[in-house]
PyMOL Python script that loads the backbone (N, CA, C, O; Angstrom):
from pymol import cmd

cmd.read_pdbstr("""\
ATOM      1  N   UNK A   1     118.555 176.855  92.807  1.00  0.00           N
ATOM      2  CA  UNK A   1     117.940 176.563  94.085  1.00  0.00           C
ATOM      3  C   UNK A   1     116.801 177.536  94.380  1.00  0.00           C
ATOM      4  O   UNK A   1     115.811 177.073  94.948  1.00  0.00           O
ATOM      5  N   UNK A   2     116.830 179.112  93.991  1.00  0.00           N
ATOM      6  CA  UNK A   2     115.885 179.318  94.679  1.00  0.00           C
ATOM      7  C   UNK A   2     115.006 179.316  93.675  1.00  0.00           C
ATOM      8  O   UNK A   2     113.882 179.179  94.158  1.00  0.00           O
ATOM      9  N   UNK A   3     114.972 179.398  92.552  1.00  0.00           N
ATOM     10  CA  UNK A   3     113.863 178.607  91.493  1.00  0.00           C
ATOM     11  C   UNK A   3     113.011 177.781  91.765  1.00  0.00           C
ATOM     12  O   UNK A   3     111.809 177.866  91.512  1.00  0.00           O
ATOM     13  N   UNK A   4     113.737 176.660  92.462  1.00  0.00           N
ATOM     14  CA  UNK A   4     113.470 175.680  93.241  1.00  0.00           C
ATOM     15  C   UNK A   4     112.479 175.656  94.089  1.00  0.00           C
ATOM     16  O   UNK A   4     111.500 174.914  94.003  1.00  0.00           O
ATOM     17  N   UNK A   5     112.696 176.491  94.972  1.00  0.00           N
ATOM     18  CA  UNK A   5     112.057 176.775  96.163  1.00  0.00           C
ATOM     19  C   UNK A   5     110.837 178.103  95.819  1.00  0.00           C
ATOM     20  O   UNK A   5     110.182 178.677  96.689  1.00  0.00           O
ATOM     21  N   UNK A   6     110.778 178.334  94.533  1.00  0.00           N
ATOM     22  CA  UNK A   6     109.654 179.708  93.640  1.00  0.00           C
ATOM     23  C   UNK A   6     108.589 178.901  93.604  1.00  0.00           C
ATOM     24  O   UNK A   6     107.522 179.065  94.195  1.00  0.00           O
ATOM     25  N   UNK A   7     108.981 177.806  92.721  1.00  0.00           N
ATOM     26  CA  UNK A   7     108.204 177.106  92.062  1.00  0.00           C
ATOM     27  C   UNK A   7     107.584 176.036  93.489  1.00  0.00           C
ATOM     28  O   UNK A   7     106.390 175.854  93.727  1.00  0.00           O
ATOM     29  N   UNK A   8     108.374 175.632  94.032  1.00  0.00           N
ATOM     30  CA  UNK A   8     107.704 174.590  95.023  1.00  0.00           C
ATOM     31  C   UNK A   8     106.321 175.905  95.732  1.00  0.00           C
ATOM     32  O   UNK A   8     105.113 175.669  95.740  1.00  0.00           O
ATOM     33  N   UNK A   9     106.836 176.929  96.135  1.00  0.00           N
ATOM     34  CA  UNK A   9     105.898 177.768  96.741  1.00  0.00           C
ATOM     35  C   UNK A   9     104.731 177.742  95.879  1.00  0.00           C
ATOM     36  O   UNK A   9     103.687 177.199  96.239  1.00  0.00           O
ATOM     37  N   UNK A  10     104.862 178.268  94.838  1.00  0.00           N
ATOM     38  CA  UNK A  10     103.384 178.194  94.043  1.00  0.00           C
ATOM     39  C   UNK A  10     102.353 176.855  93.906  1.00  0.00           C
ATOM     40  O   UNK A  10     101.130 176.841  94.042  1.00  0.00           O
ATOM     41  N   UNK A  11     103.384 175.592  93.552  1.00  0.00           N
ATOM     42  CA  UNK A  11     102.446 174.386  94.023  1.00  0.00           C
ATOM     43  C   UNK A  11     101.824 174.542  95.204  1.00  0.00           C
ATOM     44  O   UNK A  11     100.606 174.523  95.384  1.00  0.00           O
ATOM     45  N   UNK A  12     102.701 174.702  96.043  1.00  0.00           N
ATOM     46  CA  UNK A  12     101.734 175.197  97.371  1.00  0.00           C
ATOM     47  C   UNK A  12     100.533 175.761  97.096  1.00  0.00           C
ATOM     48  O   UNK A  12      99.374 175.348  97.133  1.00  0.00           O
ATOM     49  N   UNK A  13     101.018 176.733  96.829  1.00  0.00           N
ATOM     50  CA  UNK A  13      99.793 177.685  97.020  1.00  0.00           C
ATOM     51  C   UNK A  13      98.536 177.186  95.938  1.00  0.00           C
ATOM     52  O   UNK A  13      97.328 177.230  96.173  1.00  0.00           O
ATOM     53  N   UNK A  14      99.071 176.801  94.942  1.00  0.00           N
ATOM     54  CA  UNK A  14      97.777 176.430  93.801  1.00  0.00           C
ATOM     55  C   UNK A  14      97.324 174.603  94.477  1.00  0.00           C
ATOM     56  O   UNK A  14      96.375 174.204  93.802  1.00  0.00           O
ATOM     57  N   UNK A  15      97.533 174.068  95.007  1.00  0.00           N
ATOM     58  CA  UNK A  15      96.750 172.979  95.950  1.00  0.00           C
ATOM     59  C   UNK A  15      96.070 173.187  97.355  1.00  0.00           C
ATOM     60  O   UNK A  15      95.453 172.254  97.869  1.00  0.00           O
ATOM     61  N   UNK A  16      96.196 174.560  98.051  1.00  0.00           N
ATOM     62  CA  UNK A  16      95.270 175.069  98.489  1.00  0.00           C
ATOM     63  C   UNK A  16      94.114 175.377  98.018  1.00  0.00           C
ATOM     64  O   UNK A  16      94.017 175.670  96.826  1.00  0.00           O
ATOM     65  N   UNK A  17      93.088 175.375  98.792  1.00  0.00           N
ATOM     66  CA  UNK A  17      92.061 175.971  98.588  1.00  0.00           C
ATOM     67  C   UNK A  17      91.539 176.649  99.692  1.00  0.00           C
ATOM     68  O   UNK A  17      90.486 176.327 100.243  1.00  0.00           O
ATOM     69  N   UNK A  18      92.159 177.460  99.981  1.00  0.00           N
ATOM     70  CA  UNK A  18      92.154 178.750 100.820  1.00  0.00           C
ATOM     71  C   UNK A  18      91.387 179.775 100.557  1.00  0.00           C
ATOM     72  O   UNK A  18      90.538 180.289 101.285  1.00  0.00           O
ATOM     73  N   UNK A  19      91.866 180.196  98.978  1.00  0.00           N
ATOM     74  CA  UNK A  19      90.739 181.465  98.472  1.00  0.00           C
ATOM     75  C   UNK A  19      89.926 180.485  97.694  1.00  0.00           C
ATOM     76  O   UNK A  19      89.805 180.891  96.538  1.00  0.00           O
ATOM     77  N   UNK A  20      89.529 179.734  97.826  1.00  0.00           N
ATOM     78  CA  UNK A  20      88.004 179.269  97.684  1.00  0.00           C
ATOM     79  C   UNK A  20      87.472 179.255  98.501  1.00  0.00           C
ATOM     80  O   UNK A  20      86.409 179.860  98.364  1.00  0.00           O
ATOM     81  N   UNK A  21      87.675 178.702  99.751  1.00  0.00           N
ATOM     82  CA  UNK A  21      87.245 178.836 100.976  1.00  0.00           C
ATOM     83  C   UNK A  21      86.493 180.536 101.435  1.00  0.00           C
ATOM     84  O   UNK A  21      85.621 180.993 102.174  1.00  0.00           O
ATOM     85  N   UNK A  22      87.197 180.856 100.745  1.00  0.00           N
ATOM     86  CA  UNK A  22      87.372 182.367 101.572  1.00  0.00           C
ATOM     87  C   UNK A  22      86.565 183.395 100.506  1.00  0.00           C
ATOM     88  O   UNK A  22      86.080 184.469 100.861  1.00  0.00           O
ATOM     89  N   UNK A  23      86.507 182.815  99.006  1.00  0.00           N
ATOM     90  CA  UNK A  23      85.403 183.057  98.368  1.00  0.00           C
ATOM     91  C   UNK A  23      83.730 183.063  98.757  1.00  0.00           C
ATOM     92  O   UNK A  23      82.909 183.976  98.850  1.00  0.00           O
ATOM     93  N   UNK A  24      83.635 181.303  98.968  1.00  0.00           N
ATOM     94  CA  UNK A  24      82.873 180.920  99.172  1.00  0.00           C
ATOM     95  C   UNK A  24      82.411 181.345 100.922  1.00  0.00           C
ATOM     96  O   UNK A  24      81.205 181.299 101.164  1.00  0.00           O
ATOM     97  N   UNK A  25      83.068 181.618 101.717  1.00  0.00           N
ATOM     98  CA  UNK A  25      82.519 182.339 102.727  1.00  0.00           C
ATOM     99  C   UNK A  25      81.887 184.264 102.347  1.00  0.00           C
ATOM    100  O   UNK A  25      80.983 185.036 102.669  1.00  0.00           O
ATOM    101  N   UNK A  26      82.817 184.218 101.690  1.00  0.00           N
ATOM    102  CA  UNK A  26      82.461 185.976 101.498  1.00  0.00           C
ATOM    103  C   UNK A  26      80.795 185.816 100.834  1.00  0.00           C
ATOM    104  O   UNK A  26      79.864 186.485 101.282  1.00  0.00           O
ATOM    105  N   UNK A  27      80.642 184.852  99.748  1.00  0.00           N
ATOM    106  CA  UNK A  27      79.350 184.675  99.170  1.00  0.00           C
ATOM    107  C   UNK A  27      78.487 184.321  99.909  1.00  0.00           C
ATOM    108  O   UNK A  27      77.454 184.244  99.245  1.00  0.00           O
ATOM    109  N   UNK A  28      78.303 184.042 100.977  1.00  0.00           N
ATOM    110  CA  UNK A  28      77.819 182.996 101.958  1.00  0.00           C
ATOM    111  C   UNK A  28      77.275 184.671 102.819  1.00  0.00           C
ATOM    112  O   UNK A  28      76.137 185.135 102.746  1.00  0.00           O
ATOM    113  N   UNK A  29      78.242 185.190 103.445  1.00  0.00           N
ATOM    114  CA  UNK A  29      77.739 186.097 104.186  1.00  0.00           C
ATOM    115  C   UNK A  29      77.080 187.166 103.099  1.00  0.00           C
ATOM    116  O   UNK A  29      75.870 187.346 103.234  1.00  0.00           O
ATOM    117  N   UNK A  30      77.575 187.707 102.308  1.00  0.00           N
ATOM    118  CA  UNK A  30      76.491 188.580 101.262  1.00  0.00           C
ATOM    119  C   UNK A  30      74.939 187.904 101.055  1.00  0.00           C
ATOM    120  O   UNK A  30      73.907 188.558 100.906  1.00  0.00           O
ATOM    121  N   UNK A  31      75.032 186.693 101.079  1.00  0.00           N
ATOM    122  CA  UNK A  31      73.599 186.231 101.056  1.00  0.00           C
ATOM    123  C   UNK A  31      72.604 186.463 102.435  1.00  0.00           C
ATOM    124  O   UNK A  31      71.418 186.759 102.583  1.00  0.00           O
ATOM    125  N   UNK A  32      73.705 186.173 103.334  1.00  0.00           N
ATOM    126  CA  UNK A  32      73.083 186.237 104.705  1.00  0.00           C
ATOM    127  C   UNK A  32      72.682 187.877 104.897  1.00  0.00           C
ATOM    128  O   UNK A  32      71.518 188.070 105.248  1.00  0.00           O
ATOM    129  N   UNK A  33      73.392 188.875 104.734  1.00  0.00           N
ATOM    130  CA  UNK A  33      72.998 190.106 105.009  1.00  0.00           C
ATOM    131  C   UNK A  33      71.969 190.863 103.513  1.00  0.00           C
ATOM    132  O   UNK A  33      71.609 192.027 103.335  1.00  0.00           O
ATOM    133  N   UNK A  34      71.812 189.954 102.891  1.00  0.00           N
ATOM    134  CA  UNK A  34      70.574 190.242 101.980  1.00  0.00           C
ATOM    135  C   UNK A  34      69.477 189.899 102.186  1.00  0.00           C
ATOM    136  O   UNK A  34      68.485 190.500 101.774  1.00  0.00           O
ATOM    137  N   UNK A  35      69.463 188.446 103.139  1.00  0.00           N
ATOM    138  CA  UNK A  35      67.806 187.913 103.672  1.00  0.00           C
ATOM    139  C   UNK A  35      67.919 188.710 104.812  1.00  0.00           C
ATOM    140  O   UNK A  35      66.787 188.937 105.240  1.00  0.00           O
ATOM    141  N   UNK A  36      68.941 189.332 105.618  1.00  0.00           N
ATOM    142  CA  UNK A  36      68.240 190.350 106.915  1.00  0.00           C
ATOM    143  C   UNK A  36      67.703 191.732 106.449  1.00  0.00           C
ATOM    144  O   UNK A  36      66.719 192.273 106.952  1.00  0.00           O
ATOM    145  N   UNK A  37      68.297 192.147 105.641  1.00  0.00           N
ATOM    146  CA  UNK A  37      68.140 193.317 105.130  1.00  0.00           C
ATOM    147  C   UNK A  37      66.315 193.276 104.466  1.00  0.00           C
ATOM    148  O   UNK A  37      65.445 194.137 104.596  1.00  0.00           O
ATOM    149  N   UNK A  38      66.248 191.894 103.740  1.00  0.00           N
ATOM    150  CA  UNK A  38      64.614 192.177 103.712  1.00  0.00           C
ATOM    151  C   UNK A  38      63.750 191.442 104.709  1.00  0.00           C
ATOM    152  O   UNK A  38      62.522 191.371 104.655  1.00  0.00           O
ATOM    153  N   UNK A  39      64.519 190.916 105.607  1.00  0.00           N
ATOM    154  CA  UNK A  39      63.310 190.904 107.185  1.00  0.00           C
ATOM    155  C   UNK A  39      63.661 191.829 108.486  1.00  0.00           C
ATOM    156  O   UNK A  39      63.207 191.758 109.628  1.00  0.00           O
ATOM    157  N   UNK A  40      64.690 192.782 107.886  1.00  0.00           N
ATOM    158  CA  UNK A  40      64.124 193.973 108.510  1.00  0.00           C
ATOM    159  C   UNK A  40      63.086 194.969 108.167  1.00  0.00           C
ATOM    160  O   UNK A  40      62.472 195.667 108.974  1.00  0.00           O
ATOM    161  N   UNK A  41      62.932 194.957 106.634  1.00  0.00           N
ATOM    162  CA  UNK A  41      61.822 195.634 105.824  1.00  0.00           C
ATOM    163  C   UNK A  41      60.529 194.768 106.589  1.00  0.00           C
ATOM    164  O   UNK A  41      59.777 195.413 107.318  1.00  0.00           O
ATOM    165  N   UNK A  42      60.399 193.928 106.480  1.00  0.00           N
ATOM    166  CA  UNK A  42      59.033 193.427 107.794  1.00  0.00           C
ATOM    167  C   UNK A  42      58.951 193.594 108.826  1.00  0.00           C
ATOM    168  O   UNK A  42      57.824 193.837 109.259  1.00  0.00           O
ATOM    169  N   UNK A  43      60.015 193.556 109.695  1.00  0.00           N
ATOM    170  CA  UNK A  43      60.093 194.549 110.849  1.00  0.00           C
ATOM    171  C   UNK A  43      59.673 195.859 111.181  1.00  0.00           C
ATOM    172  O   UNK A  43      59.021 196.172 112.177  1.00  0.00           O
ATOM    173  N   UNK A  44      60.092 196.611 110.278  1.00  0.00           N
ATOM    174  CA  UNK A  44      59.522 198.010 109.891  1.00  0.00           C
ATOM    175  C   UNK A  44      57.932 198.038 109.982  1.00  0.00           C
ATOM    176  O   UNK A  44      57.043 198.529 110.677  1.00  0.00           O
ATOM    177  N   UNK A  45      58.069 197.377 109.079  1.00  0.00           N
ATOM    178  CA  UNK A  45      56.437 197.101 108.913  1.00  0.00           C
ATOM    179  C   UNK A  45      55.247 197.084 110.081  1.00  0.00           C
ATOM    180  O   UNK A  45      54.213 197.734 110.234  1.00  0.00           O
ATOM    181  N   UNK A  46      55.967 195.914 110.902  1.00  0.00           N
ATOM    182  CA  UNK A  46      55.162 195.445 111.545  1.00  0.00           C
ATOM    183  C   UNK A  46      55.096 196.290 112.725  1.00  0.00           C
ATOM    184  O   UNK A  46      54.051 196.434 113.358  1.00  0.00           O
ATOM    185  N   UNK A  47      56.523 197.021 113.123  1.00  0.00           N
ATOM    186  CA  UNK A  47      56.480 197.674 114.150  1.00  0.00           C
ATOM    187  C   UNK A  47      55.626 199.157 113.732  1.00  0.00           C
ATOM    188  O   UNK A  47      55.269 199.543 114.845  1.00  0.00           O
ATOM    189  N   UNK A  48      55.257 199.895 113.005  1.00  0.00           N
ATOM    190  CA  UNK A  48      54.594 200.916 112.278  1.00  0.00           C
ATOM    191  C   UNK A  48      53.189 200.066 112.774  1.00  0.00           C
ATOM    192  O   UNK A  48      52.324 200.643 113.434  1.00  0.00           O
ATOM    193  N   UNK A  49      53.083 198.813 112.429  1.00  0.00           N
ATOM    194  CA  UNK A  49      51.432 198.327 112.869  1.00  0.00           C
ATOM    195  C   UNK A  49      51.117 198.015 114.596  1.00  0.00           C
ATOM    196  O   UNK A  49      50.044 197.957 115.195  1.00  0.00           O
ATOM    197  N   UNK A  50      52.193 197.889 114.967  1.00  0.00           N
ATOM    198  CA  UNK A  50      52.376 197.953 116.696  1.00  0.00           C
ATOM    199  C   UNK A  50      52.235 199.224 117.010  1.00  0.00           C
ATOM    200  O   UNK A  50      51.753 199.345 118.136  1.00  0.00           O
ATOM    201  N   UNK A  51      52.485 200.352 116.411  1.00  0.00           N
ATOM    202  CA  UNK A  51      52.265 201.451 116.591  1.00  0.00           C
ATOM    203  C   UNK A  51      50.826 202.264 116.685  1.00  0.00           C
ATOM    204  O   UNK A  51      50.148 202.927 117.469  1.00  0.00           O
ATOM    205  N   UNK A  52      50.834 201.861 115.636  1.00  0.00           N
ATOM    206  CA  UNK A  52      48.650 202.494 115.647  1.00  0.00           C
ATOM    207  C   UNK A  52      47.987 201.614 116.397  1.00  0.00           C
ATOM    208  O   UNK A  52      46.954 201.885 117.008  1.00  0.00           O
ATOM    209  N   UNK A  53      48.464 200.678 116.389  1.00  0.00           N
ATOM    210  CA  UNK A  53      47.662 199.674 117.348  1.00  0.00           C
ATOM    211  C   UNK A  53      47.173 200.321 118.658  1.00  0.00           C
ATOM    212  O   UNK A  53      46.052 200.644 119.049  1.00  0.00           O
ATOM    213  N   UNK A  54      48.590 200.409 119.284  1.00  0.00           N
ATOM    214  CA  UNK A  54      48.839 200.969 120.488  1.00  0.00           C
ATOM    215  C   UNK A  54      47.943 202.418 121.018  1.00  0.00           C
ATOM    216  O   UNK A  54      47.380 202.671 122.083  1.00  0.00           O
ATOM    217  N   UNK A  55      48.116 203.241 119.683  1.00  0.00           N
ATOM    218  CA  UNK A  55      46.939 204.109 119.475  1.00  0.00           C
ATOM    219  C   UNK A  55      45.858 204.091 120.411  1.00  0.00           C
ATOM    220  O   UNK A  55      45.504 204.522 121.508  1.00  0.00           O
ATOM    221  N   UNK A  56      45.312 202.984 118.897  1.00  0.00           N
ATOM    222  CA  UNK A  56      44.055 202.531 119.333  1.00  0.00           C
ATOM    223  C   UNK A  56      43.792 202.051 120.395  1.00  0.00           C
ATOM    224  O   UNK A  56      42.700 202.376 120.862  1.00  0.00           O
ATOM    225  N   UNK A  57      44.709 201.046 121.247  1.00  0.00           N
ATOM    226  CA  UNK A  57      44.408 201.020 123.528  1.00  0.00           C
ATOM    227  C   UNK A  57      44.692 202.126 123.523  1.00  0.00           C
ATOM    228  O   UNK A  57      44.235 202.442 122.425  1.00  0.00           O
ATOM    229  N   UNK A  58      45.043 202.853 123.852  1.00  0.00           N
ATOM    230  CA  UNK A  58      45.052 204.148 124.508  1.00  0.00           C
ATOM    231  C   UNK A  58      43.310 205.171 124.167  1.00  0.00           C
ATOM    232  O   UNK A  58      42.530 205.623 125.006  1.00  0.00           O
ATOM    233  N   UNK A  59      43.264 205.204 123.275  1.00  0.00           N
ATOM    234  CA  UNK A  59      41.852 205.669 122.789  1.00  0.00           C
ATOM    235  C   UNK A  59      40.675 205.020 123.479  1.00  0.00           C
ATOM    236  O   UNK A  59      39.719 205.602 123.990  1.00  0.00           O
ATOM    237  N   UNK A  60      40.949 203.439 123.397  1.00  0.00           N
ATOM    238  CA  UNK A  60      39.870 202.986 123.700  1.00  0.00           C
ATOM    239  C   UNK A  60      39.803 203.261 125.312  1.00  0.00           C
ATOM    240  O   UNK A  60      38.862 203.914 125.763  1.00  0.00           O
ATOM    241  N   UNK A  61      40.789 202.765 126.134  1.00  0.00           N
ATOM    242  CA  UNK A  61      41.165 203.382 127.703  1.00  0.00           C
ATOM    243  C   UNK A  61      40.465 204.779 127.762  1.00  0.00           C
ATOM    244  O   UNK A  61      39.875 205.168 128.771  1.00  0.00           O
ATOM    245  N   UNK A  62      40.509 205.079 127.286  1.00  0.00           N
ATOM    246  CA  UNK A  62      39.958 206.780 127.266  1.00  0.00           C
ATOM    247  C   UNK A  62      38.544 206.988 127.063  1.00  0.00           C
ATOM    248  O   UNK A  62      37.943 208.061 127.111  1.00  0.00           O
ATOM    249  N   UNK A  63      37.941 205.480 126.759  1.00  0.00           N
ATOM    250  CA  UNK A  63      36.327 205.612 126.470  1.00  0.00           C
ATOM    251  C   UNK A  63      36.026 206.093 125.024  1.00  0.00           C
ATOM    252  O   UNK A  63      34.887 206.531 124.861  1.00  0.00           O
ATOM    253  N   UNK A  64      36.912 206.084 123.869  1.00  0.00           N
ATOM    254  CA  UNK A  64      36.540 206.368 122.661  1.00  0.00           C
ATOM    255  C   UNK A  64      35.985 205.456 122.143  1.00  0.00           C
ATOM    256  O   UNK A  64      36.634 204.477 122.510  1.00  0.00           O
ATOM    257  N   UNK A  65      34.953 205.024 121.329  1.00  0.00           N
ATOM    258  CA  UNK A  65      34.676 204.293 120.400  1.00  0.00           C
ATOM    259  C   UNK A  65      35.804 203.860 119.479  1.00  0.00           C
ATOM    260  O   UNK A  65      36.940 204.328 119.408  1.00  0.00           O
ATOM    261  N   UNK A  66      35.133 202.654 118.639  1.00  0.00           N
ATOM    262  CA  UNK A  66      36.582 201.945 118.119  1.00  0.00           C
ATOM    263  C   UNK A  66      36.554 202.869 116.544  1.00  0.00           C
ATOM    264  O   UNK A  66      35.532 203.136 115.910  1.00  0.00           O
ATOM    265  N   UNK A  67      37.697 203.169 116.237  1.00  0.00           N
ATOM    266  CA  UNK A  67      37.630 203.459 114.707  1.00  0.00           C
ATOM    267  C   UNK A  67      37.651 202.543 113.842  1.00  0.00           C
ATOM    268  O   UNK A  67      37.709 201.372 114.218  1.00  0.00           O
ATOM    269  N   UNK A  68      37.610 202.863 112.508  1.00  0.00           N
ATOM    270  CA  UNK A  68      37.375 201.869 110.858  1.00  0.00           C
ATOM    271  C   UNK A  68      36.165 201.375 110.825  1.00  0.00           C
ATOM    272  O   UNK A  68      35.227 201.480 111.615  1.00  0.00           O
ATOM    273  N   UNK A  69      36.314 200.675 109.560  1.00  0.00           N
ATOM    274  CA  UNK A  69      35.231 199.566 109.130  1.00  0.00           C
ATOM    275  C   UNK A  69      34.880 198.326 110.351  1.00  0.00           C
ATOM    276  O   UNK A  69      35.638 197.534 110.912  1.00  0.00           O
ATOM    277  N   UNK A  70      33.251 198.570 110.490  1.00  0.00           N
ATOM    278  CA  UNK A  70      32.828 197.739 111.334  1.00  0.00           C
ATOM    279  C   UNK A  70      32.987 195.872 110.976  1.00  0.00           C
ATOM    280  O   UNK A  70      33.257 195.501 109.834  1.00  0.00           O
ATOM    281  N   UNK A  71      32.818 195.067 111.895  1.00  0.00           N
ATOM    282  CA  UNK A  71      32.926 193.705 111.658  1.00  0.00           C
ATOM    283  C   UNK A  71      31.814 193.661 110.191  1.00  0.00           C
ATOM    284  O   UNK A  71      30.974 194.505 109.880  1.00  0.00           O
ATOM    285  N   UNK A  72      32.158 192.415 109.499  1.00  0.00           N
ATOM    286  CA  UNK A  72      31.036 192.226 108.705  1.00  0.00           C
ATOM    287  C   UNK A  72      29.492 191.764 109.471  1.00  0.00           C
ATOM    288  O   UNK A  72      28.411 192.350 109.414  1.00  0.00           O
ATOM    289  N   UNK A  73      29.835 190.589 110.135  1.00  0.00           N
ATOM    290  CA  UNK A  73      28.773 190.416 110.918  1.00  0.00           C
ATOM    291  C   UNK A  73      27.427 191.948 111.590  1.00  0.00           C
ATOM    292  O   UNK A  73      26.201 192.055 111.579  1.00  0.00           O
ATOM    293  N   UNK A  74      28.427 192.713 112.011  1.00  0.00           N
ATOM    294  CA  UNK A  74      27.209 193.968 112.332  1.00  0.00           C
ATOM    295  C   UNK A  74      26.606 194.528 111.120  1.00  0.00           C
ATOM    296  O   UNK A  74      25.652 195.294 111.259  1.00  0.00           O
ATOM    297  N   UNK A  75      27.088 194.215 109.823  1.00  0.00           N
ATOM    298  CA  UNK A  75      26.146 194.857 109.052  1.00  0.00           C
ATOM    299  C   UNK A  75      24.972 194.059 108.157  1.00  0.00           C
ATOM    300  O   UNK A  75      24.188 194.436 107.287  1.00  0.00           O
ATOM    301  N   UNK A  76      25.191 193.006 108.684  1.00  0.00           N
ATOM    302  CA  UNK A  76      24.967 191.794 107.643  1.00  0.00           C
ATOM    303  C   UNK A  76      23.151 191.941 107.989  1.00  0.00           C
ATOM    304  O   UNK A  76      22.803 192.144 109.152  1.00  0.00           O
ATOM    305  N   UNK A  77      22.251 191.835 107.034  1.00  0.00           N
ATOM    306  CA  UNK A  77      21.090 191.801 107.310  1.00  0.00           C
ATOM    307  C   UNK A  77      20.595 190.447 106.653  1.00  0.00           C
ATOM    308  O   UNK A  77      21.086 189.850 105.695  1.00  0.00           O
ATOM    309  N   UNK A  78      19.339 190.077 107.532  1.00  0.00           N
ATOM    310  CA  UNK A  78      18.948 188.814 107.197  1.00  0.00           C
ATOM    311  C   UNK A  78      17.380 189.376 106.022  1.00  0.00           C
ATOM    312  O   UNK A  78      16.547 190.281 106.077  1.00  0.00           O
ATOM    313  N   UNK A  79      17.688 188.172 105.029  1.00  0.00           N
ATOM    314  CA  UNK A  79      16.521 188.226 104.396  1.00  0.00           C
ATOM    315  C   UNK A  79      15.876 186.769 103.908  1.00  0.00           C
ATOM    316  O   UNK A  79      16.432 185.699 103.660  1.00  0.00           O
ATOM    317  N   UNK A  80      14.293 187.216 103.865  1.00  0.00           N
ATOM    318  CA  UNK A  80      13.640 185.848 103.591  1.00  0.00           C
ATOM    319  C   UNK A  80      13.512 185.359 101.955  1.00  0.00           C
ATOM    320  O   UNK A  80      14.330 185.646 101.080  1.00  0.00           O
ATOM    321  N   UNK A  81      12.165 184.477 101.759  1.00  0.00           N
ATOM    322  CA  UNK A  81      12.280 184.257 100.621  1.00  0.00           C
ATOM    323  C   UNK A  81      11.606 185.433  99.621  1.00  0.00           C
ATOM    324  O   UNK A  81      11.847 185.628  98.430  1.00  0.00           O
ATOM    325  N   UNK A  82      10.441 186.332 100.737  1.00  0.00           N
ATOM    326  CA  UNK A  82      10.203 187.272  99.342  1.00  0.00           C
ATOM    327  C   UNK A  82      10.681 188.476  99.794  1.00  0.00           C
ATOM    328  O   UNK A  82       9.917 189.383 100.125  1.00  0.00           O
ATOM    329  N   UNK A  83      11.773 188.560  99.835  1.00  0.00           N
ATOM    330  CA  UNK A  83      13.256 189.901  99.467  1.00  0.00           C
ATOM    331  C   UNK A  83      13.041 190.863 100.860  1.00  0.00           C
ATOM    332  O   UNK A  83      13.778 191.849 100.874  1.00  0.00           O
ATOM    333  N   UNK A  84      12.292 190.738 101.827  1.00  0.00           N
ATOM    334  CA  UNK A  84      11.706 192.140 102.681  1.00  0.00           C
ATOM    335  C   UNK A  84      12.566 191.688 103.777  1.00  0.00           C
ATOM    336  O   UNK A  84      12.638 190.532 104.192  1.00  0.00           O
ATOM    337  N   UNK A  85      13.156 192.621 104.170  1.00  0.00           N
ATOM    338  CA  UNK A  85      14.153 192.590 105.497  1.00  0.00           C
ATOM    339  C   UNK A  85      13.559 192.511 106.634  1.00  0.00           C
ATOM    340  O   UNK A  85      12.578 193.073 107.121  1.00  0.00           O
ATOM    341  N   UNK A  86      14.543 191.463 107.113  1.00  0.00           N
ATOM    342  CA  UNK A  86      13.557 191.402 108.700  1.00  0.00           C
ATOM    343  C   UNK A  86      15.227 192.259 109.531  1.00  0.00           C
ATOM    344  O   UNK A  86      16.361 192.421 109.082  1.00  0.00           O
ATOM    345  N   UNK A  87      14.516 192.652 111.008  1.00  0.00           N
ATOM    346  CA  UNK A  87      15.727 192.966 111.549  1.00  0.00           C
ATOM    347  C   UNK A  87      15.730 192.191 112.949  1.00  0.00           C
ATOM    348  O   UNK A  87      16.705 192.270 113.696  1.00  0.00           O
TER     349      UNK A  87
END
""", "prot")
cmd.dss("prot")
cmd.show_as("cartoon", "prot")
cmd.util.cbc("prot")
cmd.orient("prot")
């Protein structure tokens, strides 16, 4: 009898799919905390670029000129057909 009742338990248990379930969730969340983990690395990022930004209003509030490389447009010079710069 309780052989019986050994063996009935294990059918049980081997026609579950419980730890598959429970596999397949564990895999499920490891994936999920691997795509946050690299869009927090952009986060980082971006907040470091919110940062100088911010800088830069404060500077400019203050009447500083802007820093870096100017627009292309301000440097761009016009020329005709025989090569001499007009301004």
């Amino acid at each position: 009898m309780k052989d019986y009742f050994k063996r009935l338990w294990c059918a049980i248990w081997a026609s579950t799919d419980i730890d598959e379930k429970a596999e397949a969730a564990l895999k499920e969340a490891k994936a999920r905390i691997a795509e946050m983990k690299k869009e927090l690395v952009d986060v980082k990022k971006a907040a470091k670029n919110v940062v100088a930004q911010s800088k830069d209003v404060v500077d400019a509030a203050k009447g500083k000129k802007r820093r870096g490389k100017k627009p292309y447009y301000k440097n761009k010079t016009k020329t005709n057909n025989n090569k001499s710069i007009k301004k």
